[in-house]
Phi, psi and omega in degrees: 000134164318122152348167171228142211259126164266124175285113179269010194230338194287133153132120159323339192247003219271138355270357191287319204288304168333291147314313146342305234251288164309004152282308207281339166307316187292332166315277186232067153123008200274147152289131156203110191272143179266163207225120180163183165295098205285341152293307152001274185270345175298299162331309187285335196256349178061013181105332180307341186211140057103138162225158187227115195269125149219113201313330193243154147194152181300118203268149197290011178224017190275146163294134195314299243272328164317340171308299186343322202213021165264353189004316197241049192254203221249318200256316162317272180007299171277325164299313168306331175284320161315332206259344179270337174109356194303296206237178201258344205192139155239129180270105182226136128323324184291206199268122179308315185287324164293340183277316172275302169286009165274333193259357161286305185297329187283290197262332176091178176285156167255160183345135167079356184254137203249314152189142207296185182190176210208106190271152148301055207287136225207112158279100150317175171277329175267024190112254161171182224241107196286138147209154194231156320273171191259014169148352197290339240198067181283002188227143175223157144275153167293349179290349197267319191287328167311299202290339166314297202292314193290337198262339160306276209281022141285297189311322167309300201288342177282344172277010193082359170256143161248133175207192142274194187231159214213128153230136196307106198227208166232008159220155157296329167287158192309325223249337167257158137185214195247196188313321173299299186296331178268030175243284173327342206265298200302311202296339197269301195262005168271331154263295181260039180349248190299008175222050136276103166299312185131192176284163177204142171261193202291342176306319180300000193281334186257333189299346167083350188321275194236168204267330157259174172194129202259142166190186192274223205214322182278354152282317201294311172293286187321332173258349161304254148037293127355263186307294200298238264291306189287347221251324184253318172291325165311306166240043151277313204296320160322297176277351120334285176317300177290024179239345198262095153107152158301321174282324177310332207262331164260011154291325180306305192300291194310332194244057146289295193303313164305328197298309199300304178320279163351308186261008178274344167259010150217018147286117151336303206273355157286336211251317210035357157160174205262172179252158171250134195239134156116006175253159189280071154144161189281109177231151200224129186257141172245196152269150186277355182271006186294140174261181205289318162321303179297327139331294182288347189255353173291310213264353198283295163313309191285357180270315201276000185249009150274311159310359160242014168062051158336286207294304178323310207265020031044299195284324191272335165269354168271332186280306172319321186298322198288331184288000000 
């Protein structure tokens, strides 16, 4: 299998946590070439892993639209290698916007997609729940939240999950949410008729009620958004509580192993980034605040999800809606 090509520069912590990150993938078993300044990065990595020299990059407080007339920065690069076949997926760490207009200028839509969108993965009592979009797209039409769904349950289904789709409203009956959601529902359910749930609210998203779930991308960051903030507060307040007094500080030692099991099912850094789904290739986004864990699960995810022929199954469900 072809390398996945990594923005060693993307990233608030970039390049060490990045090569971090990306040893510890090469550990075990992901191919992965760094994409970057090569004075840089040739000290960190030591021969261990492959470099594709790029002189330039886009810095997290630079505006998206500079790729245009960056060629030759560390996330251009990488896409160009993606769009020649050189690598199988690009992995960035680096600034969201810019990441999103290198792989819309570089690689383009695929056939039938109106605008790419950026899913979310999210753990339910049942495993878990996909939802698009997660920020690409703050103004949406319903053809674009149809095209969402179809390309969430190709993604579901290359993870191994089969479900329904869901659409994000404030009640389950038909008749509510605001203009978007009741112009989308009819349309939702004449494509995918029996794997249509139906509305579903934001609780449901973790109770697992349907495994995709659609909304315009500035809802979609808000409840991402959410979820991380409540999700570090919840256990602050824990490991407060379990710090006050003596019988708290051996309660803490006992339900510590759980504690850890627990947060290990809502850390971000298990997930390691989102996909931009609905572009001419596998491209995978983090955060910029990713530590090195989050890295190896990014480049982890984009290896096992080309191996399950992601991008086939993206095309064939966007070509389904057309049929």
């Amino acid at each position: 299998m072809k390398p996945i090509a990594l923005d060693a520069m993307g990233g608030d912590h970039a390049p060490q946590v990045t090569v971090e990150g990306a040893l510890q993938a090469h550990k075990a078993g992901v191919p992965v070439l760094l994409v970057g300044d090569e004075a840089r990065l040739r000290p960190l990595v030591q021969g261990a892993l492959p470099i594709h020299h790029a002189p330039d990059f886009i810095a997290m407080t630079e505006h998206a639209t500079e790729v245009r007339r960056r060629r030759e920065s560390s996330i251009m690069v990488a896409m160009e290698l993606l769009k020649r076949g050189e690598v199988e997926a690009v992995v960035s760490m680096g600034h969201t916007g810019a990441t999103m207009a290198a792989a819309l200028f570089v690689l383009g839509r695929v056939k039938g997609v109106e605008r790419p969108a950026l899913l979310v993965e999210f753990p339910s009592q049942k495993g878990r729940t996909f939802l698009l979009d997660g920020g690409a797209n703050a103004d949406c039409r319903p053809s674009f939240l149809v095209q969402f769904a179809a390309m969430g349950l190709a993604y579901a289904e290359a993870s191994g999950v089969r479900g329904k789709v869901g659409l994000l409203s404030i009640g389950e009956e038909e008749g509510k949410g605001n203009a978007l959601v009741l112009e989308t529902y009819p349309l939702l359910k004449e494509a995918f008729k029996d794997r249509f749930y139906g509305n579903v609210e934001g609780r449901d998203i973790f109770l697992g009620t349907a495994e995709v779930v659609v909304t315009d991308g500035f809802t979609g960051n808000v409840v991402l958004k959410l979820a991380e903030g409540e999700a570090r507060v919840l256990f602050g307040w824990i490991k407060e509580s379990l710090s006050t007094g003596l019988l708290a500080r051996i309660g803490g030692l006992l339900v510590r192993p759980a504690l850890r099991r627990l947060y290990a099912r809502v850390d971000p850094s298990s997930y390691g980034a989102m996909p931009l789904l609905g572009v001419e290739g596998t491209v995978f986004i983090g955060h910029g605040s990713a530590d090195a864990r989050a890295v190896k699960s990014a480049l982890q995810r984009a290896h096992a999800l080309v191996k399950a022929g992601l991008m086939d199954r993206v095309r064939a469900s966007i070509q389904a809606l057309h049929v």
